[in-house]
Backbone as a printed PyTorch tensor [residue, N CA C, xyz], in Angstrom:
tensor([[[ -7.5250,  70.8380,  23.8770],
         [ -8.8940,  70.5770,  23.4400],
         [ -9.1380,  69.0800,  23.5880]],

        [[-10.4200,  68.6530,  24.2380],
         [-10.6500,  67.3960,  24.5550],
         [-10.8480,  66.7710,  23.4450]],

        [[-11.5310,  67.1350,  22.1320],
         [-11.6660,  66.0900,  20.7520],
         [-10.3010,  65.6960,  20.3940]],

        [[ -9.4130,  66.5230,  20.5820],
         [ -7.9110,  66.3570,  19.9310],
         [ -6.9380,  65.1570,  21.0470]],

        [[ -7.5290,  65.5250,  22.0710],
         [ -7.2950,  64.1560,  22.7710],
         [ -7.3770,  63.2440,  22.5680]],

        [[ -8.8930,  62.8870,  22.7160],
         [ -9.4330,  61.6230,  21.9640],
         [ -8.9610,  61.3290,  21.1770]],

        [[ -9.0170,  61.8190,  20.0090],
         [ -8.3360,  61.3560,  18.5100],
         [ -7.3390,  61.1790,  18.8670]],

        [[ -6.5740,  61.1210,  19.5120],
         [ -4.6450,  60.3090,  19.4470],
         [ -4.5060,  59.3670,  20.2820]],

        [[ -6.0850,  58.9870,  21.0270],
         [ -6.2180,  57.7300,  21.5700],
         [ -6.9110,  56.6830,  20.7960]],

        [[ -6.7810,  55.8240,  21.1330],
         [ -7.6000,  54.7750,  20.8000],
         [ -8.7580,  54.2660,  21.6500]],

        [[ -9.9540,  53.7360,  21.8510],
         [-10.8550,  53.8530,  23.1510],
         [-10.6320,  53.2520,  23.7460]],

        [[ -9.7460,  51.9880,  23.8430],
         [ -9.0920,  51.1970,  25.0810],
         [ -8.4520,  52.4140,  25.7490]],

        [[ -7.7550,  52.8010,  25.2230],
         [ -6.6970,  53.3060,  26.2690],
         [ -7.5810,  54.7550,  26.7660]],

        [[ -8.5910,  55.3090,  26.1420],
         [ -9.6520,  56.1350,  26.8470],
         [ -9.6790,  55.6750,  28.1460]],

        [[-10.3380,  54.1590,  27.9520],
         [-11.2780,  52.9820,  28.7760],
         [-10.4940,  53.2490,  30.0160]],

        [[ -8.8480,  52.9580,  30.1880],
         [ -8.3530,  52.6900,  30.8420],
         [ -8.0480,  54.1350,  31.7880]],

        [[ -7.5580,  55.0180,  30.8930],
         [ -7.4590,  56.4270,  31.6870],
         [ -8.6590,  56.6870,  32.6910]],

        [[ -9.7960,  56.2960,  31.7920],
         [-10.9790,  56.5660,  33.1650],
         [-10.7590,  55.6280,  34.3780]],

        [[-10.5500,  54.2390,  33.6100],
         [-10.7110,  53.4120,  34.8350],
         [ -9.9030,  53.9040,  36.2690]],

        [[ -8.2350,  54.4160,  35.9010],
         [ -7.5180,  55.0310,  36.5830],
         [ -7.8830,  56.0160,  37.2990]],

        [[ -8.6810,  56.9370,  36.4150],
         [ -8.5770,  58.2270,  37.2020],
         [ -9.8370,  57.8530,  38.0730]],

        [[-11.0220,  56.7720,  38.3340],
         [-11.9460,  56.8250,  38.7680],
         [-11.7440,  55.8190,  39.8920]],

        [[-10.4920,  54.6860,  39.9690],
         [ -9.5050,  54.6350,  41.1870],
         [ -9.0830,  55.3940,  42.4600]],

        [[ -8.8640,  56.4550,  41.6340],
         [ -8.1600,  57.3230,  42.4920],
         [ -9.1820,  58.6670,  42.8620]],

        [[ -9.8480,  58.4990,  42.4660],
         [-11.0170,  59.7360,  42.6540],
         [-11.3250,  59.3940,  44.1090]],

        [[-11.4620,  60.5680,  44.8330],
         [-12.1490,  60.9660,  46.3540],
         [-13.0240,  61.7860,  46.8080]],

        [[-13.7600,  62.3340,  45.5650],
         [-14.7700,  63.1850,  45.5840],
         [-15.8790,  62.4240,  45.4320]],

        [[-16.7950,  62.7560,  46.5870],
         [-17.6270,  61.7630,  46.6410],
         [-19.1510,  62.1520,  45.6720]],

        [[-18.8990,  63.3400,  45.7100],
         [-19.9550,  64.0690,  45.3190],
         [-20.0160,  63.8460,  43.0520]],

        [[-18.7860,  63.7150,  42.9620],
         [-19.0030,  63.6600,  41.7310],
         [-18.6930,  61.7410,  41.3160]],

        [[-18.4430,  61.0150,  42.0980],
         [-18.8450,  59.6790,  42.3860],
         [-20.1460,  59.4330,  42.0870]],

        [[-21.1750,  59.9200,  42.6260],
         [-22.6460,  60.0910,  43.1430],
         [-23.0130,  60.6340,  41.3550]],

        [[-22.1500,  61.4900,  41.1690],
         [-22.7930,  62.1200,  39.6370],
         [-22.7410,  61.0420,  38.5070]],

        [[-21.1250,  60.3960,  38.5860],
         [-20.8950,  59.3660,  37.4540],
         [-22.1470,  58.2870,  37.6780]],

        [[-22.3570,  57.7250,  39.2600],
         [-23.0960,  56.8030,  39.1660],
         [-24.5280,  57.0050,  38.5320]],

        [[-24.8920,  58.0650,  39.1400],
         [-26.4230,  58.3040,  38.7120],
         [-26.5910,  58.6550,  36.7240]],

        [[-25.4800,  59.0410,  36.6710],
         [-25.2800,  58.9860,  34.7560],
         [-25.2740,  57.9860,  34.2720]],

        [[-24.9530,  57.1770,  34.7090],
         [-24.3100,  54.9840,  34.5400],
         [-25.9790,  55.2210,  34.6930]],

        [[-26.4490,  55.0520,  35.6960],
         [-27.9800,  54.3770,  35.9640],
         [-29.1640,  55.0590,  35.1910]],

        [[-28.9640,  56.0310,  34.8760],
         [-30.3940,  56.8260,  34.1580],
         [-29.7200,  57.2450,  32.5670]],

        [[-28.7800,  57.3320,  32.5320],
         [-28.1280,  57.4990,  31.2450],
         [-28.3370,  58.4800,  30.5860]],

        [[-28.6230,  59.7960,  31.5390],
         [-28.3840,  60.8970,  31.0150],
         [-26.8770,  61.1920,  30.4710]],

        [[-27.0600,  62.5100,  29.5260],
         [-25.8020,  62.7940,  29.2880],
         [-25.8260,  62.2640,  27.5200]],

        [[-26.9040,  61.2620,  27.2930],
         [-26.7650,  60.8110,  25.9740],
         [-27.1550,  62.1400,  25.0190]],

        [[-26.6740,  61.9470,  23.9410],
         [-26.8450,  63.0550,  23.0160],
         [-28.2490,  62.5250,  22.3610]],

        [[-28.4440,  63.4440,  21.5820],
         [-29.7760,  63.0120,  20.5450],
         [-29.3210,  63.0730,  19.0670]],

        [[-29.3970,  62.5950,  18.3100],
         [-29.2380,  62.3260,  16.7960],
         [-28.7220,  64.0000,  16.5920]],

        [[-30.0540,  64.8380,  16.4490],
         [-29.5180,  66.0730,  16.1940],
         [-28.6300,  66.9110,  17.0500]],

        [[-28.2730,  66.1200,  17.9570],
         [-27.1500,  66.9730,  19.3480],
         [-25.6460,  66.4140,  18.2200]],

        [[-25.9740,  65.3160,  17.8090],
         [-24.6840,  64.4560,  17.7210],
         [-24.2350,  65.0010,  16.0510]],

        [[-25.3340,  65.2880,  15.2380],
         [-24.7230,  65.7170,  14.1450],
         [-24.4700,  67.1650,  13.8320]],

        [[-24.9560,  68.1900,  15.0830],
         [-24.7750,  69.5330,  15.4220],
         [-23.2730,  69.2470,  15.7410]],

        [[-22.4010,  68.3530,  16.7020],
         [-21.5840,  68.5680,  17.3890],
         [-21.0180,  68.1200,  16.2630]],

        [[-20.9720,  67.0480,  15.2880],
         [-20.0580,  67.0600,  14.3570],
         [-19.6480,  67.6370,  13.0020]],

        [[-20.9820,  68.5150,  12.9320],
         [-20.7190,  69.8280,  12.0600],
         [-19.7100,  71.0470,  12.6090]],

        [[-20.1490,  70.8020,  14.0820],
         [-18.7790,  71.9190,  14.5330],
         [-17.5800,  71.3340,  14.5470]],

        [[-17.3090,  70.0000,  15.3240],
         [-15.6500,  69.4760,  14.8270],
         [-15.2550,  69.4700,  13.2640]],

        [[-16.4890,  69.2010,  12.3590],
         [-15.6180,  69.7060,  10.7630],
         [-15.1100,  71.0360,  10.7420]],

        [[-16.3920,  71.8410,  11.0170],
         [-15.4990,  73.1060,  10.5200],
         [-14.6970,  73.7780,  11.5780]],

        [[-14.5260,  73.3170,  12.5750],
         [-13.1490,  73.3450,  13.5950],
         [-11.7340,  73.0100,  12.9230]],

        [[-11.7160,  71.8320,  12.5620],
         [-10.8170,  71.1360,  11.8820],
         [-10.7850,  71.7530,  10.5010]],

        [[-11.3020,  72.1310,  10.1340],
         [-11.3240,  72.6450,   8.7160],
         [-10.4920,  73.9660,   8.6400]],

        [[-10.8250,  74.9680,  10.4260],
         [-10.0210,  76.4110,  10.2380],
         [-11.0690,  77.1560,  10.4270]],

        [[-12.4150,  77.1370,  10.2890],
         [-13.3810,  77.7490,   9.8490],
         [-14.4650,  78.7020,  11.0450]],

        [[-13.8940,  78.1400,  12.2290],
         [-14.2550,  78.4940,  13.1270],
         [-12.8220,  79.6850,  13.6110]],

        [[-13.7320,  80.8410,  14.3260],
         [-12.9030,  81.9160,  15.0880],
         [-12.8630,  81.8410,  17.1170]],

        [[-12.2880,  81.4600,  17.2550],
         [-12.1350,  81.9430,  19.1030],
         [-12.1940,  82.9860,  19.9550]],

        [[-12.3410,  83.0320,  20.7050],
         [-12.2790,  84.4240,  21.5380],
         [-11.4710,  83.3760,  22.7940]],

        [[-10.1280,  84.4190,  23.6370],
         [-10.2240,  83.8810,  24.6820],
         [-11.3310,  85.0930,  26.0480]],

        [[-10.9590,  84.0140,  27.1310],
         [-12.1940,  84.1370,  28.0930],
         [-11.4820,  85.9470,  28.5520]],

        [[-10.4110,  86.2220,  28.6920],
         [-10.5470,  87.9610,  28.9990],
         [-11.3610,  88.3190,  27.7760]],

        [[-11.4350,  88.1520,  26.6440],
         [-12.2680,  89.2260,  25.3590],
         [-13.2220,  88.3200,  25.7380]],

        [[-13.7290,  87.4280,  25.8360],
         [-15.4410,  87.3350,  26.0740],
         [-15.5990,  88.2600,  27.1050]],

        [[-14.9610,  88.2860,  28.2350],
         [-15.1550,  89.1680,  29.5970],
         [-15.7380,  90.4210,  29.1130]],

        [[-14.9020,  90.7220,  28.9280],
         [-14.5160,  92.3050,  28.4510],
         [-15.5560,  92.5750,  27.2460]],

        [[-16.2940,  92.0570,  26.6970],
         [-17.3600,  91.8800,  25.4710],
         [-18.4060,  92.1120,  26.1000]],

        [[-18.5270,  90.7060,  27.2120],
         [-19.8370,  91.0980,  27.6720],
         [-20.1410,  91.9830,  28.6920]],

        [[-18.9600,  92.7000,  29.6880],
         [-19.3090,  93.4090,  30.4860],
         [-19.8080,  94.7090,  29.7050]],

        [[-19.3970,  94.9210,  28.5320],
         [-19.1140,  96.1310,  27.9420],
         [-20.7900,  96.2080,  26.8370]],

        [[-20.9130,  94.9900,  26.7880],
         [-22.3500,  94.7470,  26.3120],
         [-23.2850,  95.2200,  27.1730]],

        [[-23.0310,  94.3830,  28.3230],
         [-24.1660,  95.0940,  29.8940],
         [-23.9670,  96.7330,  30.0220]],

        [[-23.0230,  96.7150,  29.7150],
         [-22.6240,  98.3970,  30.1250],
         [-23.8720,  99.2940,  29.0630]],

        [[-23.3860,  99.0990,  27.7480],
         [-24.3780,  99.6030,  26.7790],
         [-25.9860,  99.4830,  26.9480]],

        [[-26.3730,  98.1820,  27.4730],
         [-27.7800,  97.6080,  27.7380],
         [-28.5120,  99.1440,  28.7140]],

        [[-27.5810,  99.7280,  29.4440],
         [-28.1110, 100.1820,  30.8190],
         [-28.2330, 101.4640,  30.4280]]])
């Protein structure tokens, strides 16, 4: 999980992993994506994006949240469509 990442970094060393991995990057196409995010600054959250997302890392962290992996979503929703028809 990417939050659990973060948290055992510190943001320098975030800073630096990107800097690395964006070294070595050869995809030009998602080059083109980072840049145009840098320049228009999409991607920013909004107040209520940002305190939605940190109501879910509490009660993530808390236990409080349930998972599905991606075969039972599969298998959920094909079986949902199935019923729909």
């Amino acid at each position: 999980m990417k939050h659990l990442f973060y948290a055992s970094m510190d943001m320098q060393s975030v800073k630096l992993d990107l800097i690395h991995w964006l070294t070595e990057l050869q995809d030009t196409t998602m080059l083109k994506t980072l840049q145009r995010l840098k320049e228009t600054g999409e991607g920013k959250l909004t107040k209520a994006q940002q305190n939605d997302l940190q109501d879910r890392l509490d009660r993530y962290e808390a236990g409080e949240l349930t998972f599905t992996s991606w075969t039972e979503a599969k298998e959920r929703i094909r079986k949902t469509g199935k019923d729909a028809v």
